[in-house]
C-alpha positions as CSV (number, residue, x, y, z in Angstrom):
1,X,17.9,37.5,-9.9
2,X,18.6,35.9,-13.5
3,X,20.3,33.1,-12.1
4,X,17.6,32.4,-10.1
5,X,15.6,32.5,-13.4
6,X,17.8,30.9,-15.2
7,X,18.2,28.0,-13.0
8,X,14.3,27.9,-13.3
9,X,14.3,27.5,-16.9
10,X,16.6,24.8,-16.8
11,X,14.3,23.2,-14.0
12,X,11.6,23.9,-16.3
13,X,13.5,21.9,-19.0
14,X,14.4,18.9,-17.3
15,X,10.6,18.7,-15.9
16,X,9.0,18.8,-19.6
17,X,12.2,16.4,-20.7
18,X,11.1,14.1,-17.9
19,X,7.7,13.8,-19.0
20,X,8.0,13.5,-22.4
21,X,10.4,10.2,-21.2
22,X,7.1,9.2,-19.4
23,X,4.4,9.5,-22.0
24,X,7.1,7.9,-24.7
25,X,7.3,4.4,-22.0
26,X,3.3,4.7,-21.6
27,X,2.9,4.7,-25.5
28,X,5.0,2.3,-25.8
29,X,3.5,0.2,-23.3
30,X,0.2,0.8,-24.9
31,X,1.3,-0.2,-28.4
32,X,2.7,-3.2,-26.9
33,X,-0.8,-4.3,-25.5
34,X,-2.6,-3.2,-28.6
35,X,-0.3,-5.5,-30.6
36,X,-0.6,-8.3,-28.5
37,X,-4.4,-8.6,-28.3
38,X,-4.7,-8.0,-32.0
39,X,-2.0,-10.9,-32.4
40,X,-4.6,-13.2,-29.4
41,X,-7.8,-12.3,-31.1
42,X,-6.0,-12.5,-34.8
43,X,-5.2,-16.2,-33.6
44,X,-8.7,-17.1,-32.2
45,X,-10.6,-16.1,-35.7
46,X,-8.1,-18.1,-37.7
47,X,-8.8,-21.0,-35.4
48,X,-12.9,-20.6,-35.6
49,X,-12.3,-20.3,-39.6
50,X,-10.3,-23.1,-39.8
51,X,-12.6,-25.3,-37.7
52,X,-15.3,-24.2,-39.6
53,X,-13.7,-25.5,-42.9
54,X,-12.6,-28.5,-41.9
């Protein structure tokens, strides 16, 4: 019987391992998205300003 719960603690271990590789990719992934529209809209105002001086 503690095999069996050990071997379900280290299931349990390798589940919460697994998903904290998950949520680290979709941060990332997010962050990378965040960045890039920041950088798109960042661009577009500098354009409008620079029009507008000219």
């Amino acid at each position: 019987m503690t095999d069996t719960g050990e071997a379900n603690k280290e299931r349990n271990r390798e589940i919460a391992q697994n998903e904290e590789a998950k949520q680290i990719t979709g941060s990332i992934r997010v962050s990378t998205w965040a960045v890039a529209v920041v950088v798109i809209v960042g661009g577009i105002l500098f354009t409008l300003g620079w029009l507008a001086l000219r």
